[in-house]
N, C-alpha and C positions, 0 to 999 in steps of 0.2 A: 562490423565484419559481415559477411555473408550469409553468415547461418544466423546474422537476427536481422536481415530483414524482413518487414512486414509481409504474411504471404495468408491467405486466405487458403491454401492448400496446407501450408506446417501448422494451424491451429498459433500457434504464441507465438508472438515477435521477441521472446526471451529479454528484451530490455526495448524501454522506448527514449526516444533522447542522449541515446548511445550509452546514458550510465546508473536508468531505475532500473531495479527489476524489475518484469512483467511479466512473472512465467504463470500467476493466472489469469493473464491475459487468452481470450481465446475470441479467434478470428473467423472459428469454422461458422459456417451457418447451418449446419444440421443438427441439435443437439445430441450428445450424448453422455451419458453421466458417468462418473468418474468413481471407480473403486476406492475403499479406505485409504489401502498403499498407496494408489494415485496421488488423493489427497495430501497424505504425507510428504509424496516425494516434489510435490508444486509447493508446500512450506516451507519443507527443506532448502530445496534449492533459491527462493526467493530470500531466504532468512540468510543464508551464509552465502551467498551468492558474493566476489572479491570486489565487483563494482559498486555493489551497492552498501558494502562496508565501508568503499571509499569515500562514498556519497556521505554518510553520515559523521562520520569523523572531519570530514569538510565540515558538515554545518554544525556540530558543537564548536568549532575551532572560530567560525566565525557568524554567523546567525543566533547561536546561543549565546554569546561574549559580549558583556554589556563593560565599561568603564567602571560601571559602582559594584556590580554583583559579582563579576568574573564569571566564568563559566556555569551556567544553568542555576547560578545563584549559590555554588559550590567558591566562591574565589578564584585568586589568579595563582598561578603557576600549572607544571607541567599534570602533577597531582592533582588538583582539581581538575582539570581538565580531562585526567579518567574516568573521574568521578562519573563525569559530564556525560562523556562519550558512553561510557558502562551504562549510566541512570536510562539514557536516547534507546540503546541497546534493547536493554530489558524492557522498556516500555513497549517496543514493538513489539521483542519477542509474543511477552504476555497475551496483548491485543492481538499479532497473528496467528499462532500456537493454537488458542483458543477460538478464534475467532475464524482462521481461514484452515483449521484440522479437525482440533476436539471437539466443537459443537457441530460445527457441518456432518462428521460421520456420525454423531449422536442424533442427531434432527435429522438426517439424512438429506441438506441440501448442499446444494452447488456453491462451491466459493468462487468460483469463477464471472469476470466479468468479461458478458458477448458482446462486442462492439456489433454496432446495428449498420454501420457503413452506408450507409446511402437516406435517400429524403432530403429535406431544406435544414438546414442549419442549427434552427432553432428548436425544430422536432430532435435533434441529434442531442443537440445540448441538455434539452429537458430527460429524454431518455437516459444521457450518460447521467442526472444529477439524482434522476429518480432510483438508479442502481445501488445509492448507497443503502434504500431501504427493501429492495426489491430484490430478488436473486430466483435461481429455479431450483423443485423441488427432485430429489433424485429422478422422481417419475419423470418431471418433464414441464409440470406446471406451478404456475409465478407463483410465489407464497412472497410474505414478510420476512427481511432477510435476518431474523434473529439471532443467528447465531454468530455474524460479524457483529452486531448491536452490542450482543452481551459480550463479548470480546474486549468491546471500547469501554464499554462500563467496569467491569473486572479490571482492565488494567489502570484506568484513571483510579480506582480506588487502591489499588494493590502500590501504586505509586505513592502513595501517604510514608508505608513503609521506609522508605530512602530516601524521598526529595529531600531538601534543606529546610528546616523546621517553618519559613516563612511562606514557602511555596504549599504547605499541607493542608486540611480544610476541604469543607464542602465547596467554596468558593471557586478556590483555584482547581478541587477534581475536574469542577465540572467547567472550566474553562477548558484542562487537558482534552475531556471530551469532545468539547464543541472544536476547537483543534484536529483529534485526530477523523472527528467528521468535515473539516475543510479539507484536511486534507487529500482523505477519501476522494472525494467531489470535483477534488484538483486532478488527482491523477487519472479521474475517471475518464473526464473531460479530455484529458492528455493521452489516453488510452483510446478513446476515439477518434482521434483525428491525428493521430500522428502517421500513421501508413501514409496521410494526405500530405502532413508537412512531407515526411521523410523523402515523399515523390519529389516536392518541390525542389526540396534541397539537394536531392541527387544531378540534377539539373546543372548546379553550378559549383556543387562540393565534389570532391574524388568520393570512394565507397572506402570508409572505415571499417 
C-alpha cells in the first residue's frame, strides 16, 4: 500500500516484502531517540501487527511441519498445530517484549534498526550484519546492543518451559539462539536493501 512505502522522510517502511513487520525499521538519517511510550508503541505494533500474524501461522503450518515430528515437534492435527503456532508466538513475544521495550528503556538504548543506504555493497552488508550486535545509545552513541542479546537468551531459555520434552536442553536453547540471531541478520540485511528491491520492482509490478 502507499503508506509503506520505503520513504526516507516517514522514518519506517512499516512492513518490508509487503508482509514483515518493520515498524522499527528507521529510514531517517538524523538520529533521534525515542521515549519509553515510543518504544512501547514500535513493540506493540510490530508484535500484533495482522500481516505479520499471518506470516507466522504460514511458517508453523509449513516450515515447522516435518512428516515424523508434526508441528514444532508437537504432532499432527489441527491441535498440535496451535501448539506450534502459540509455542512460534511466545517465542517472539518474550525475545521482542524484552528485547526491543524492557531492556532498551532499562539500558536506555535504541531498538531500532538505521539503514545506512548508500556506499558499496559489501560495506552495506557488513553494517546491516554488524547491527545485530550494535545499536545506539539513547544519547546517540554506538554501545553493544545488549539489550536485544539478553532478549534472545531469556527467551531460548524460557522456551524449555513449553517446547516438547526432546526439543529442551542446553543443546537445542542454544541452537533456538543461534536461530533467532540468523534471523536477525536476515531481516537486517532485508531491511537494508529493500527501498532498493522495492524500487526495482515497482518498475514492472502495480503498487500494492
Amino acid at each position: 500500500s502507499q503508506k509503506d512505502e520505503p520513504s526516507v522522510e516517514t522514518g519506517s517502511p512499516k512492513h518490508i516484502f509487503f508482509f514483515v513487520p518493520a515498524f522499527h525499521v528507521s529510514y531517517l538519517k538524523q538520529f533521534k531517540p525515542l521515549s519509553p511510550r515510543e518504544k512501547f508503541d514500535e513493540w506493540a505494533h510490530g508484535t500484533y501487527d495482522p500481516r505479520g500474524l499471518f506470516l507466522y501461522a504460514g511458517e508453523a503450518a509449513t516450515l515447522e511441519h516435518s512428516s515424523r515430528d508434526g508441528f514444532c515437534g508437537y504432532g499432527q492435527g489441527w491441535g498440535r498445530y496451535g501448539r506450534c503456532f502459540g509455542s512460534m508466538e511466545l517465542d517472539a513475544n518474550i525475545s521482542s517484549f524484552f528485547g526491543d521495550f524492557l531492556f532498551p528503556v532499562a539500558l536506555h538504548q535504541d531498538p531500532r534498526f538505521f539503514r545506512l543506504g548508500e556506499g558499496p555493497l559489501h560495506v552495506r552488508l557488513a553494517y546491516a550484519l554488524s547491527r545485530i550486535f550494535v545499536t545506539h545509545a539513547d544519547s546517540g552513541r554506538t554501545v553493544f546492543f545488549s539489550s536485544a542479546t539478553a532478549g534472545s537468551v531469556l527467551a531460548a531459555a524460557a522456551s524449555n518451559l513449553y517446547f516438547p520434552a526432546q526439543d529442551r536442553g542446553v543443546g537445542p536453547s542454544v541452537h533456538r539462539l543461534a536461530i533467532d540471531f540468523a534471523d536477525t541478520a536476515l531481516f537486517n540485511v532485508a531491511a537494508e536493501f529493500w527501498p532498493d528491491i522495492s524500487q526495482k520492482l515497482g518498475r514492472v509490478l502495480p503498487k500494492l
